[in-house]
N, C-alpha and C positions, 0 to 999 in steps of 0.2 A: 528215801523221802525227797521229795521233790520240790521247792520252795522257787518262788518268782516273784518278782517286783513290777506292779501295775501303777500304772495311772490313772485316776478315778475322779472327776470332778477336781482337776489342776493340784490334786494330792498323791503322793507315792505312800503304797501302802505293801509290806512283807507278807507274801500270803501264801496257803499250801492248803492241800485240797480239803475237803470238810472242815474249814476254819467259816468260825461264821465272823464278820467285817460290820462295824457300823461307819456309811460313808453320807459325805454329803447329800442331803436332799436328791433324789433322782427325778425326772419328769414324769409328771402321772401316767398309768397304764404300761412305763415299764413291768414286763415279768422276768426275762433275763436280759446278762449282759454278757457281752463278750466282748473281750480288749487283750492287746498285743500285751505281750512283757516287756520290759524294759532290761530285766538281768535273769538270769534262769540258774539254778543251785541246783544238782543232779547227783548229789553224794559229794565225792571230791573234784566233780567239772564244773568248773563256773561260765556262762556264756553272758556275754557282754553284746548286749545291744547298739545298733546305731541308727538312729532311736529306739528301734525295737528289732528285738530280735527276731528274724526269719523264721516260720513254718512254727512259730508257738504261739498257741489260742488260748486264752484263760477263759473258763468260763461261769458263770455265777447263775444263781435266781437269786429273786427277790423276795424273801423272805417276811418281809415285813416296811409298811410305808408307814410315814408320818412319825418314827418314834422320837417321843420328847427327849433331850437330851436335860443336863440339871441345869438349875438356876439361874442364873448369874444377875446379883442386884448390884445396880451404879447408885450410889450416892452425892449429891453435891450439899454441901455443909459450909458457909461461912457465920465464924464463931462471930455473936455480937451484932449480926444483919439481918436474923430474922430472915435467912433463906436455909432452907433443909426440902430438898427434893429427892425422891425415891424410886426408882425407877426397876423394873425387873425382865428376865428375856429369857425366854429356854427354844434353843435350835430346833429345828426338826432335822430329824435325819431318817434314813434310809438302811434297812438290815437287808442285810447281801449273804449270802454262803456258797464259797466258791466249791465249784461241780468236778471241775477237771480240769489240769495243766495236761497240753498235750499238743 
C-alpha cells in the first residue's frame, strides 16, 4: 500500500490511492490535479522529499465543486448593552479522489 504526502492549496494532506479528500476550494473548470509528494510510504521504505520527492506524480480528479462544508455561527453578546449580533459561514470546498501515486 502505497501512501504520500501532498500539498494542496498551502495544506499537507496523507493520501493513498482511491481515497477520496475534501480540499480547499479549487479554481473553476478544474477536472484534475496533479502535484509532486512531499514524503512517499512504500510498505517499510519511507522516501523524504526536498521539497519533493523526484520521479513521483500524484494524481487526482475532481469529483466534486462547490461542497458546503458545516456551519460555523460567530456571536457577539455584551450582557446589559443591548448588543447580540449573529453571524454565520459555511466554506466551500472541493472533492478530490486520488487516481494514482506513481
Amino acid at each position: 500500500m502505497k501512501k504520500a504526502v501532498i500539498l494542496v492549496g498551502g495544506k499537507q494532506y496523507l493520501v493513498e490511492e482511491k481515497e477520496t479528500l475534501r480540499v480547499d476550494l479549487l479554481p473553476a473548470g478544474t477536472k484534475t490535479l496533479e502535484t509532486g509528494a512531499l514524503l512517499v510510504i512504500d510498505g517499510d521504505k519511507t522516501t523524504v522529499g526536498n521539497p519533493e520527492v523526484k520521479g513521483v506524480k500524484v494524481s487526482a480528479k475532481v469529483v466534486e465543486e462547490k461542497v458546503a462544508g458545516d456551519k460555523v455561527r460567530v456571536i457577539r453578546y455584551h450582557s446589559k448593552k443591548r448588543v447580540h449580533t449573529e453571524t454565520g459561514h459555511r466554506q466551500k470546498y472541493s472533492l478530490i479522489e486520488i487516481t494514482s501515486i506513481k
